[in-house]
C-alpha positions as a printed Julia matrix, in Angstrom:
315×3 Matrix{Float64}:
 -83.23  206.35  130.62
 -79.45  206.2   129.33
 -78.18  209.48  128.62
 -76.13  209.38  125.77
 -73.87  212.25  124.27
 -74.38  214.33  121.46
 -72.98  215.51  118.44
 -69.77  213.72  119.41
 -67.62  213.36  116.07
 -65.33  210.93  117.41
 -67.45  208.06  120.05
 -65.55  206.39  122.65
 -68.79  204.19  122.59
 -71.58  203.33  121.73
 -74.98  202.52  123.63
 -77.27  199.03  123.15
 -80.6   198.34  123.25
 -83.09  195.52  124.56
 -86.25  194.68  123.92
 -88.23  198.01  122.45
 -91.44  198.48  125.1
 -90.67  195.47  127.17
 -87.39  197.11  129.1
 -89.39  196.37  132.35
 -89.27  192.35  131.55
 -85.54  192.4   130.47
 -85.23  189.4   133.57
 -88.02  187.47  132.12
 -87.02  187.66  128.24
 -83.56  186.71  129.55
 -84.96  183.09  130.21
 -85.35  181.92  126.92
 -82.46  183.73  126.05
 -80.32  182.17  127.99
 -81.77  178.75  127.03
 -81.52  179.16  123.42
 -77.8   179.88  123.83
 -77.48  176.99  125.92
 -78.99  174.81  123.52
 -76.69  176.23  120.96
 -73.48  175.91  123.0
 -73.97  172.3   124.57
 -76.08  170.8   121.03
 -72.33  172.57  118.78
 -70.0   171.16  121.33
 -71.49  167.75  121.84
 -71.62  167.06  117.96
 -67.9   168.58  117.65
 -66.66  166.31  120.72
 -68.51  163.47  118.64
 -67.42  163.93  115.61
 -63.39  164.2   116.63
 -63.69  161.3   118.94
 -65.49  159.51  116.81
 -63.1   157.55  113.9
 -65.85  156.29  111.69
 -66.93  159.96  111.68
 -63.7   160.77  110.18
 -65.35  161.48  106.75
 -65.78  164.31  104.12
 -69.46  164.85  105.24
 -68.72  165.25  109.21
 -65.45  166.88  108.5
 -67.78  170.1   106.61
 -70.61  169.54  109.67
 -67.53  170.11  112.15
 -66.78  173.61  110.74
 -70.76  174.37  110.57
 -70.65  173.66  114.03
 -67.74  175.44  114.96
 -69.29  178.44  112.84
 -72.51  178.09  115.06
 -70.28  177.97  118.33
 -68.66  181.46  117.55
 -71.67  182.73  115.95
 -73.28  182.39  119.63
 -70.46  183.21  121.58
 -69.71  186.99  119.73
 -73.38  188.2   120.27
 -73.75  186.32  123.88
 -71.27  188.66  126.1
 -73.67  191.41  124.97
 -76.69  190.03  124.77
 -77.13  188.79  128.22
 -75.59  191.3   130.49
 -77.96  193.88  129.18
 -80.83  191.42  129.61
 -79.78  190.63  133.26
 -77.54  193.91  134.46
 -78.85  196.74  132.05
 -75.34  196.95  130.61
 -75.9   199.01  127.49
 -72.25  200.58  127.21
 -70.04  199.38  124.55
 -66.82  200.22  123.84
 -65.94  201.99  120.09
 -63.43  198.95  119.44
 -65.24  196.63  121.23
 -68.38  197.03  119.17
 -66.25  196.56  115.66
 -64.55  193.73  116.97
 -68.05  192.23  117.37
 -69.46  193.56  113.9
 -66.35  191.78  112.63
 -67.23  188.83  114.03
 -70.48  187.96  113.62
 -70.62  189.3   109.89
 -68.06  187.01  109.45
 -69.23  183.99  111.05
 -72.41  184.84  109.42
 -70.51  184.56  105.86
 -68.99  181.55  106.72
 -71.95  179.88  107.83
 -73.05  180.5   104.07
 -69.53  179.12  102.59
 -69.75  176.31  104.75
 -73.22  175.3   103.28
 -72.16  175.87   99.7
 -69.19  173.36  100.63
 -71.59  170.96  102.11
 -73.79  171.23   98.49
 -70.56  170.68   96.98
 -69.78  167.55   99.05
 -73.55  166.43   98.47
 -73.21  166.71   94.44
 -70.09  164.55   94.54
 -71.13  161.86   96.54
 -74.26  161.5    94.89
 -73.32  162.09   90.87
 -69.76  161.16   91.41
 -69.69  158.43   93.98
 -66.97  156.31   92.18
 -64.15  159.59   92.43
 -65.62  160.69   96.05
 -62.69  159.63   98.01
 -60.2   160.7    95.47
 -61.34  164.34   94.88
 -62.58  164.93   98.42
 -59.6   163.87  100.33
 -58.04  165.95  103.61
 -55.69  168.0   102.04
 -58.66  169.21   99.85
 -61.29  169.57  102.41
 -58.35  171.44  104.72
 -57.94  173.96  101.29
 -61.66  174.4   101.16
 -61.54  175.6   104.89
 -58.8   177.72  104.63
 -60.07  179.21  101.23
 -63.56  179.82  103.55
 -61.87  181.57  106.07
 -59.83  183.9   104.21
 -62.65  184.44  101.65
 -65.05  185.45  104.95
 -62.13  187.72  106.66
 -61.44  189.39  103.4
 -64.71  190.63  102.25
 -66.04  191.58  106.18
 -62.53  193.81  106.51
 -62.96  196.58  103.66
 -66.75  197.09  105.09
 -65.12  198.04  108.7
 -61.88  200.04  106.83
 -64.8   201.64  105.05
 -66.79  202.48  108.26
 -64.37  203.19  110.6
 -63.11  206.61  108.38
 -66.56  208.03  108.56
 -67.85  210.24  111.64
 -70.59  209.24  113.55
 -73.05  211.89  115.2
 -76.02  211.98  116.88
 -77.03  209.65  120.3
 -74.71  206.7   119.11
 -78.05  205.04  119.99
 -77.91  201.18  118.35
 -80.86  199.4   117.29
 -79.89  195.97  118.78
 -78.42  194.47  122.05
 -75.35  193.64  119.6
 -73.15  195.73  116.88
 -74.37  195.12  113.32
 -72.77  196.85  110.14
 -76.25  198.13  109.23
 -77.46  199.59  112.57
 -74.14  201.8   112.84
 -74.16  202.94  109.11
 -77.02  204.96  110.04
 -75.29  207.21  112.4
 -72.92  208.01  110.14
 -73.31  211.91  109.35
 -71.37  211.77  105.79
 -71.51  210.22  102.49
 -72.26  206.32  102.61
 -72.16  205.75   98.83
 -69.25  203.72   99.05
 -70.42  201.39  101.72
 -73.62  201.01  100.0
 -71.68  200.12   96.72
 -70.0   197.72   98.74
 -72.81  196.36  101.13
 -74.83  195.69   98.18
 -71.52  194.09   96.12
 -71.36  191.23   99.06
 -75.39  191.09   98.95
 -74.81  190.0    95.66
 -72.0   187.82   96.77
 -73.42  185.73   99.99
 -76.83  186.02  100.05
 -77.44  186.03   96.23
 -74.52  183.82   95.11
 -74.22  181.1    97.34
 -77.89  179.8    97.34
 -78.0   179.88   93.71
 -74.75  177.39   93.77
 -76.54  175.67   95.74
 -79.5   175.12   93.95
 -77.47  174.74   91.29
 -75.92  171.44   92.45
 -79.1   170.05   94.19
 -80.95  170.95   90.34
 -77.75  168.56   89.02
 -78.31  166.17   92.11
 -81.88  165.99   91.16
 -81.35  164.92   87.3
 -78.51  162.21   88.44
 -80.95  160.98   90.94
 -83.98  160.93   88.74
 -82.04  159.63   85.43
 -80.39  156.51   86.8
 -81.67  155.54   90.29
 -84.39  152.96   91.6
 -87.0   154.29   93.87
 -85.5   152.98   96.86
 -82.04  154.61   96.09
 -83.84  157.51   95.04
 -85.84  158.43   98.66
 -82.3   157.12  100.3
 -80.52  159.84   98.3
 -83.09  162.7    99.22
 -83.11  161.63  102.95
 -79.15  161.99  102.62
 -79.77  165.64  101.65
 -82.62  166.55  103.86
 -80.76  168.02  106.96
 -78.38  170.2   104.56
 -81.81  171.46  102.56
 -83.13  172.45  106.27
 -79.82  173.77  107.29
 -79.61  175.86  104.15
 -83.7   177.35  104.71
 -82.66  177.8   108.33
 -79.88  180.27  107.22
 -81.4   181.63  104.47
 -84.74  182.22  105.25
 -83.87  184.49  108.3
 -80.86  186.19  106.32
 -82.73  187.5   103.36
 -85.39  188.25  105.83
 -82.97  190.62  107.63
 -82.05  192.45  104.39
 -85.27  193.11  103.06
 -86.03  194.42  106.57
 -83.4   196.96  106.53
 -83.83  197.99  102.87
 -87.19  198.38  102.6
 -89.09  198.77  105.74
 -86.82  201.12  107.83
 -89.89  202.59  109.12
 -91.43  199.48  110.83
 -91.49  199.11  113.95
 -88.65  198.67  116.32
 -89.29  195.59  117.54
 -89.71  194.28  113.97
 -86.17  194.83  113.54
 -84.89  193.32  116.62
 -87.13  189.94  115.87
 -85.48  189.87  112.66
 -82.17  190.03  113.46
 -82.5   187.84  116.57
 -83.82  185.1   114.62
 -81.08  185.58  111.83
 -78.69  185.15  114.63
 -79.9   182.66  116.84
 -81.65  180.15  114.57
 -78.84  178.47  112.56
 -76.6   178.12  116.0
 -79.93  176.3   117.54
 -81.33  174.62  114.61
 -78.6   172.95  112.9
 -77.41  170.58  116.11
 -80.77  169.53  116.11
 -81.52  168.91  112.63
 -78.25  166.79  112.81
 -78.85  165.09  115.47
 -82.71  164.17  114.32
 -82.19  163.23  110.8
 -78.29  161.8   111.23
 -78.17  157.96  112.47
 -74.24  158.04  112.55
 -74.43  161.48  114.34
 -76.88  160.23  116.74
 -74.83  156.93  117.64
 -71.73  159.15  118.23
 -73.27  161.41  120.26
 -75.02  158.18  122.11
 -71.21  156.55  122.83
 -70.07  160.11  125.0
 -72.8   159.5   127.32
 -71.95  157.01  130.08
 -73.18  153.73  129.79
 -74.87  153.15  132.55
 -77.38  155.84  131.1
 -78.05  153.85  127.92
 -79.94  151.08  129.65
């Protein structure tokens, strides 16, 4: 067992955890790990290599799934250098800056993943109730705005949590919850007032995980009357298959997200494991999920992704 020290005001670091009751299979839970970040890393790269190599794929629609999947990619590459060391080599150590660092970035990859679907809805609505003006409202200098307005949206509402955090002591074992940092695992060591980051955790609740999917249903709900006011039934089924992958993309996120929240608010006493299911899920499903989804219910993704394989393996 990791001894950890106590009543330590000031941590030089903090301690992760694995798998709750299954620390003697570490080596075997590794395994699908390690393949699910695979997946994740070789599914987001292969559909960004396609998509910039690609010039028909040069469009509004590809240009949003390119940051998705470049959210994804660093979504799976800030929780991976913890993840799997402590799976395979027991490393449970991490270092005070090291561990903000990594709440910084996957809280804020997490966000963006969020922003990045709302954009997509956005992109959706116009091509489909304002097909005529597509081209002219989404062009690249807006669509490079809307990324830059994502990132600095993201950056700006993770920073004040850590400023927030970082002033407070921390006590205790400096025992995590997770094999990764999460704002809400380390507020709980805190041995002072919270309020403030509650005030605030709850103010970007509101913000991601409350806002965004109610823009987004939002549009779709304006999608659905310009579909179902002027369409045939043909067009109508072809506009819905259009949106499928983004309405799976968007359950994929939020499903797990809110799941994760609820968790943490209101069943703090579960059990352990619970937790760790939860939050590996939240993490892990959108980076696996949405190359897939793509790639499945895409035809253009699918035929770029087909023209980087050699051809002497397409016969």
């Amino acid at each position: 067992m990791y001894q950890v020290p106590n009543n330590t005001q000031d941590p030089s670091y903090f301690i992760l955890t694995g798998i709750p009751g299954f620390e003697a299979s570490h080596i075997w839970i590794s395994i699908p790990f390690c393949c699910l970040y695979t997946i994740s890393i070789m599914g987001n790269t292969t559909i960004l290599t396609a998509i910039f190599t690609e010039t028909s794929l040069h469009q509004p629609m590809y240009q949003f799934l390119s940051m998705l999947a470049l959210t994804d990619l660093g979504l799976t590459l800030t929780t991976l250098p913890t993840v799997m060391p402590l799976l395979w080599f027991n490393v449970q150590e991490i270092s005070f800056e090291a561990c903000f660092a990594q709440i910084f970035f996957i809280h804020t990859f997490s966000f963006m993943e969020s922003s990045v679907l709302l954009a997509m809805a956005f992109n959706r609505y116009v091509a489909i109730c304002r097909p005529l003006h597509y081209t002219s409202i989404l062009t690249s200098e807006v669509i490079g705005k809307i990324g830059v307005a994502i990132l600095c949206r993201c950056v700006l509402t993770v920073l004040p949590s850590l400023f927030l955090l970082k002033r407070l002591p921390f006590c205790g074992s400096h025992l995590l919850s997770h094999s990764y940092c999460l704002h809400q695992d380390m507020i709980r060591l805190v041995c002072a007032d919270i309020k403030v980051n509650s005030w605030y955790a709850f103010a970007l609740l509101l913000l991601i995980i409350v806002l965004d999917p109610l823009l987004i249903v939002l549009s779709y709900a304006m999608i659905l009357r310009s579909v179902l006011g002027v369409a045939s039934v043909v067009e109508r089924l072809r506009a819905f298959n259009n949106c499928l992958s983004h309405i799976l993309a968007v359950l994929v996120l939020y499903v797990p997200m809110v799941g994760v929240s609820m968790t943490h608010r209101f069943a703090k006493h579960a059990s352990p494991l619970v937790h760790v299911i939860m939050a590996s899920i939240y993490l892990l499903a959108p980076p696996v999920m949405n190359p897939i989804i793509y790639s499945v219910k895409t035809k253009q993704i699918r035929q770029g992704i087909l023209r980087l394989l050699p051809q002497g393996n397409l016969h």
